[in-house]
N, CA, C and O of each residue as an XYZ file, in Angstrom:
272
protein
N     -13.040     10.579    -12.028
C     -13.965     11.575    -11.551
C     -15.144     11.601    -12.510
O     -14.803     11.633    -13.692
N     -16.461     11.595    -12.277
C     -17.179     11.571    -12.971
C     -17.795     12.735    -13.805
O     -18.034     13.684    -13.059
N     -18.119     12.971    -15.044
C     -18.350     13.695    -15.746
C     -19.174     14.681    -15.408
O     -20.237     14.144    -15.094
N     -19.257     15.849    -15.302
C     -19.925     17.118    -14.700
C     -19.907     17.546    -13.403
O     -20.540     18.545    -13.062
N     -19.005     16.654    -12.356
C     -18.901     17.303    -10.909
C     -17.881     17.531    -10.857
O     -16.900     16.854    -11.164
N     -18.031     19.226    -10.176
C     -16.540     20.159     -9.946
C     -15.737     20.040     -9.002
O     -15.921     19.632     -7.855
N     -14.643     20.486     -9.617
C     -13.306     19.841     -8.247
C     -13.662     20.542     -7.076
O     -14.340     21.569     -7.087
N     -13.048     19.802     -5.703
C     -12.745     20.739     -4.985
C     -11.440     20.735     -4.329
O     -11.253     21.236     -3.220
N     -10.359     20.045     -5.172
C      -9.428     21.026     -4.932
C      -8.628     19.844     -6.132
O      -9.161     18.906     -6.724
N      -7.278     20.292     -6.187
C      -6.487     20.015     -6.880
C      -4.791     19.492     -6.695
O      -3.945     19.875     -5.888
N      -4.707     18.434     -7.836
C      -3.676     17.992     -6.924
C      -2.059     18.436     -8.298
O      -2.232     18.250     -9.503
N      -0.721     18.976     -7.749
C      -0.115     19.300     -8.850
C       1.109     18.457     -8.916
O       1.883     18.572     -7.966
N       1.404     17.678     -9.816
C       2.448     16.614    -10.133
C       3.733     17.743    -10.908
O       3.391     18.525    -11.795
N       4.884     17.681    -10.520
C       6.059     17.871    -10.955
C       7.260     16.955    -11.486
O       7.455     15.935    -10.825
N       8.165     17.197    -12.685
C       9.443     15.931    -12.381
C      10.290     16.975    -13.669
O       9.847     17.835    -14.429
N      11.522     16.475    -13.483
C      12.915     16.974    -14.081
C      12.625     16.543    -15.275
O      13.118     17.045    -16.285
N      11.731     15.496    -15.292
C      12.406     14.792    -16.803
C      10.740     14.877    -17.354
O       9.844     14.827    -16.511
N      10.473     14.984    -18.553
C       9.176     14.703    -19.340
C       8.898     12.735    -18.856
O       9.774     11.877    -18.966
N       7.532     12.506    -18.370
C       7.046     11.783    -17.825
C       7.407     11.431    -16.360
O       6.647     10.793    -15.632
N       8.105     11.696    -16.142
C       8.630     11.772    -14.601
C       8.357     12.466    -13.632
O       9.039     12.488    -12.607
N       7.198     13.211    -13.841
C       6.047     13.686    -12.584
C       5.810     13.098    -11.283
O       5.266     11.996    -11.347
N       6.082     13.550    -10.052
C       5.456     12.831     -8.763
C       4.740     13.984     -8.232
O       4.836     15.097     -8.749
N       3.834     13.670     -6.937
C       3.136     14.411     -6.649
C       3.917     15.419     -5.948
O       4.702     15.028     -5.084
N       3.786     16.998     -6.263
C       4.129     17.832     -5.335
C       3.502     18.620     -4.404
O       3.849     19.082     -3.317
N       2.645     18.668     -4.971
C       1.775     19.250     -3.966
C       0.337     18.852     -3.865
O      -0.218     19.033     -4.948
N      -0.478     18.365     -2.929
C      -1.923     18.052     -2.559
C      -3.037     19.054     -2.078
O      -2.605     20.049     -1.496
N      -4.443     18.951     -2.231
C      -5.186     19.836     -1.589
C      -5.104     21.024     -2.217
O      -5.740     21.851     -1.564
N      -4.438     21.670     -3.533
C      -4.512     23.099     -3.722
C      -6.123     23.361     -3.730
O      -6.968     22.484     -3.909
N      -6.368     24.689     -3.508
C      -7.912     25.219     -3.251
C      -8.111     25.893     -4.711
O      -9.241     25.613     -5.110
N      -7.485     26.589     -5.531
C      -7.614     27.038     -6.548
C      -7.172     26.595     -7.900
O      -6.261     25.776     -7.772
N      -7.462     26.818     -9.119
C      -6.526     26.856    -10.242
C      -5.298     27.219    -10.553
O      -4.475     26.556    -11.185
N      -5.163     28.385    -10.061
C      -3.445     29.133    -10.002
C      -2.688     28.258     -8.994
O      -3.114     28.098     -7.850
N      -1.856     27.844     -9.324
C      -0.257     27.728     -8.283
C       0.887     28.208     -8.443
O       0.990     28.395     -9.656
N       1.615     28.454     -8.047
C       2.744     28.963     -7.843
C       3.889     28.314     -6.978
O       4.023     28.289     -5.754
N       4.760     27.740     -8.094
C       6.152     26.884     -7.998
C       6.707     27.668     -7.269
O       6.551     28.887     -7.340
N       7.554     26.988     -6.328
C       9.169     27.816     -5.774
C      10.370     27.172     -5.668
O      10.387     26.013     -6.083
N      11.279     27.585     -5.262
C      12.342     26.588     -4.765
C      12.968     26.088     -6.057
O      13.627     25.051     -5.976
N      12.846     26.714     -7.295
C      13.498     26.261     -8.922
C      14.670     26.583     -9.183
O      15.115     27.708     -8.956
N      15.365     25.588     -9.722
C      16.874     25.920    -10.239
C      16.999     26.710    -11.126
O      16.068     26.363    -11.853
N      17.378     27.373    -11.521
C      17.422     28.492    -12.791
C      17.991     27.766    -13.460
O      18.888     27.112    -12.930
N      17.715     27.582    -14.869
C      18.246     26.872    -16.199
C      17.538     25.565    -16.081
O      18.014     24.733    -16.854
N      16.866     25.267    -15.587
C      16.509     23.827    -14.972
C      14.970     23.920    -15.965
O      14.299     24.950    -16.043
N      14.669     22.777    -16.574
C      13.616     22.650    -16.954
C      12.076     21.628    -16.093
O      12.103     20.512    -15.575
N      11.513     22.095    -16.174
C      10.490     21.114    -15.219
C       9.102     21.226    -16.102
O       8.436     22.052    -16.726
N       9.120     19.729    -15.701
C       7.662     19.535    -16.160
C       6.163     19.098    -15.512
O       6.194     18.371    -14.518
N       4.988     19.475    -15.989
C       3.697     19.816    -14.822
C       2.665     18.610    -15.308
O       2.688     18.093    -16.425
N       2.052     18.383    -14.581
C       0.318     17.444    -14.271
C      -0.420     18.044    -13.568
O       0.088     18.878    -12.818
N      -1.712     17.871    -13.549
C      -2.690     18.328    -12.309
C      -3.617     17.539    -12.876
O      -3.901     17.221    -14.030
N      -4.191     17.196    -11.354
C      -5.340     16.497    -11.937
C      -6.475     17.130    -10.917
O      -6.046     17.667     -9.896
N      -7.785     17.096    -11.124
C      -8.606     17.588    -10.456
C      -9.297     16.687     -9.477
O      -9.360     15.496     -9.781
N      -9.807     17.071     -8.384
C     -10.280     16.005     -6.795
C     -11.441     16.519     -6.745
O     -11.716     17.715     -6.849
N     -12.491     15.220     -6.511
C     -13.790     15.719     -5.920
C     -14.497     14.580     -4.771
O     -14.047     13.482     -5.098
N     -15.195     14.455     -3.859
C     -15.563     13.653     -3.331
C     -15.632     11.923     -4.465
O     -15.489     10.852     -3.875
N     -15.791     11.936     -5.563
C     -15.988     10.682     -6.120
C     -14.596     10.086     -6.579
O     -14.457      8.922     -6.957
N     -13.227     11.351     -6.473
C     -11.936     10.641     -6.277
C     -11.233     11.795     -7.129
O     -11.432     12.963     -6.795
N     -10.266     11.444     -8.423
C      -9.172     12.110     -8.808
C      -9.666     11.632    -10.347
O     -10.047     10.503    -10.656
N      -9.521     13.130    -11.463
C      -9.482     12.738    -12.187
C      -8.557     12.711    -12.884
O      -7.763     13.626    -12.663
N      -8.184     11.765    -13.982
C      -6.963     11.661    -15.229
C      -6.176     12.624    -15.090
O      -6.675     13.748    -15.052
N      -4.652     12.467    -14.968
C      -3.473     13.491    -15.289
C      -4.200     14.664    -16.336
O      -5.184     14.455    -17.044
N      -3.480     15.869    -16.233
C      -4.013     16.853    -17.640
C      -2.518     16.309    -18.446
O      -1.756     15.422    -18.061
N      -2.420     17.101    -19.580
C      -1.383     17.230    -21.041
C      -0.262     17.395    -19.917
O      -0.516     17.512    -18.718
N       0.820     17.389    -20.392
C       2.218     17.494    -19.487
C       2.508     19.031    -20.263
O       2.250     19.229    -21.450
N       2.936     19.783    -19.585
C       3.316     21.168    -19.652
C       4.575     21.419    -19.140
O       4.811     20.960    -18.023
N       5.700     22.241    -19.887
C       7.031     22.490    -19.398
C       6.636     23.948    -19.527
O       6.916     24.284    -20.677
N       6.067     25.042    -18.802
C       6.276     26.210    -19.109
C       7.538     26.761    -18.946
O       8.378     26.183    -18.254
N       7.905     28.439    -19.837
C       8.706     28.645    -19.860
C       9.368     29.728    -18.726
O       9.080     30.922    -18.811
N      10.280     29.227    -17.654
C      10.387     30.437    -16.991
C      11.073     32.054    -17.445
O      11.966     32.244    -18.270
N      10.472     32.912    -16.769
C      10.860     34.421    -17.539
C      11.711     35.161    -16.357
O      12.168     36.289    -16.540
C-alpha cells in the first residue's frame, strides 16, 4: 500500500498458534473488531493489515491480547 493513502477497510488475520494467522475476516469498515465464537482458556493470536484501492498493506506486529 503506498505511503500516505488511507485504508478503506481492513482485513483481520487470526491462528491458535503464534505465526499461524489465516484470514478471518475481510472488508471490516472500521478499526475496532470484535472476535466471537472463542474457547475460553484458549489463546489466539491477531494481524490486520490495512486495504486501499492500490492493494493491502504489510501484516501489523502479531498481538495475543488478553481475554478478561
Amino acid at each position: 500500500m503506498a505511503s500516505g493513502a488511507g485504508a478503506s477497510s481492513y482485513n483481520v488475520y487470526r491462528g491458535a498458534a503464534s505465526g499461524g494467522e489465516v484470514l478471518l475476516q475481510s472488508g471490516v469498515s472500521g478499526p475496532v473488531y470484535s472476535d466471537s465464537g472463542l474457547t475460553d482458556g484458549a489463546t489466539y493470536y491477531y494481524q490486520v493489515t490495512a486495504v486501499n484501492p492500490l492493494g493491502e498493506s504489510p501484516r501489523s506486529s502479531e498481538v495475543s491480547p488478553r481475554r478478561t
